[in-house]
N, C-alpha and C positions, 0 to 999 in steps of 0.2 A: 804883521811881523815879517811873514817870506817876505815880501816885496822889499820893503826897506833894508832884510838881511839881503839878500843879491845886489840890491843897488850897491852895498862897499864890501861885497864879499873879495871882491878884486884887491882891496887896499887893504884888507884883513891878509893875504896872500894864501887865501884857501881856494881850493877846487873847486868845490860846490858846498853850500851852507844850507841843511836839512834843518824844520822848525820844528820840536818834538813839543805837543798838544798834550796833558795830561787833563783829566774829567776831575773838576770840583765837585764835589756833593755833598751831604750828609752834614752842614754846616751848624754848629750852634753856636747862639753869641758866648752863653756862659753855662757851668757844670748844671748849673739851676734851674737852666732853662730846660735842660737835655734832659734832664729827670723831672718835670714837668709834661715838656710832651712827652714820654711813656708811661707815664699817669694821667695825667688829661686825655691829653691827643689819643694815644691805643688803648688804654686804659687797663694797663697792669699795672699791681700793686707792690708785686714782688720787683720791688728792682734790682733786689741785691742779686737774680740769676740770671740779669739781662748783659750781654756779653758786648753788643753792639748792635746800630739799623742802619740799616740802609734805603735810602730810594730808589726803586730798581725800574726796569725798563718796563716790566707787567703794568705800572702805576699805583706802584703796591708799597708801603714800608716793609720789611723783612727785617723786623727784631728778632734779635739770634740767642735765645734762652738755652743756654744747656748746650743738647743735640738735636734740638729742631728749632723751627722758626716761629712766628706767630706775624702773621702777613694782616695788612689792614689796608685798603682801597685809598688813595690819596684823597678821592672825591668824599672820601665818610669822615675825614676830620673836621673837629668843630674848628667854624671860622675863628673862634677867637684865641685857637692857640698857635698861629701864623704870628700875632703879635709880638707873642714873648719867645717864643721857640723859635723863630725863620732870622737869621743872619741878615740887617739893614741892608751889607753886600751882596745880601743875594735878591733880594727885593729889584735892583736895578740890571742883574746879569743878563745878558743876552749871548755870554759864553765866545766872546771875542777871539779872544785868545786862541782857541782851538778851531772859528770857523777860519781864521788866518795861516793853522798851521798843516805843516806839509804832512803830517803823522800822528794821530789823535790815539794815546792809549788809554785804555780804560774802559768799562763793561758798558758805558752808553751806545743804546744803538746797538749791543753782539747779543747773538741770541741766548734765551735764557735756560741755565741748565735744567736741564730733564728732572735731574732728581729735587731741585728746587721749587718746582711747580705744583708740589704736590699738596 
């Protein structure tokens, strides 16, 4: 995306044209599937105190119950809940987008908080 923004930043009549990178993650195709993996996949029952997860940089899920977390190793999920829980869109991501851009925001990659590693 830089490249081709500076090739017509000239004819756009701007200075200089910065490509701002945001981090896709945590993707599911449908609500069904989402409550699926955190019954299958992490294997909590309670979903009604499940706030949100995330994929984090540890290689950890971080489903966020309440006021603490409940972390699960990405390598410990069973293969066959990629199936229904993983986004076809993300099956082919090799994350273009942001290795193209000039400024990548988002927690991939920054180191992870202190009090979250606990």
């Amino acid at each position: 995306f830089s490249p081709a923004f500076r090739a017509i930043e000239q004819e756009l009549g701007l200075e200089e044209i910065y490509v701002l990178g945001t981090n896709c993650a945590d993707n599911s195709p449908t609500p069904t599937a989402a409550k699926n993996f955190i019954s299958e996949g992490i294997g909590l029952k309670d979903q009604e105190s499940v706030q949100g997860y995330e994929f984090m940089q540890d290689f950890r899920v971080h489903v966020k119950t309440g006021d603490s977390y409940v972390k699960k190793p990405y390598f410990c999920l069973p293969g066959t809940i990629a199936t229904s829980a993983i986004s076809t869109s993300c099956l082919s991501c090799f994350d273009y987008t942001n290795a193209l851009a000039d400024v990548v925001v988002g927690y991939m990659g920054a180191p992870l908080d202190g009090n979250m590693d606990s």
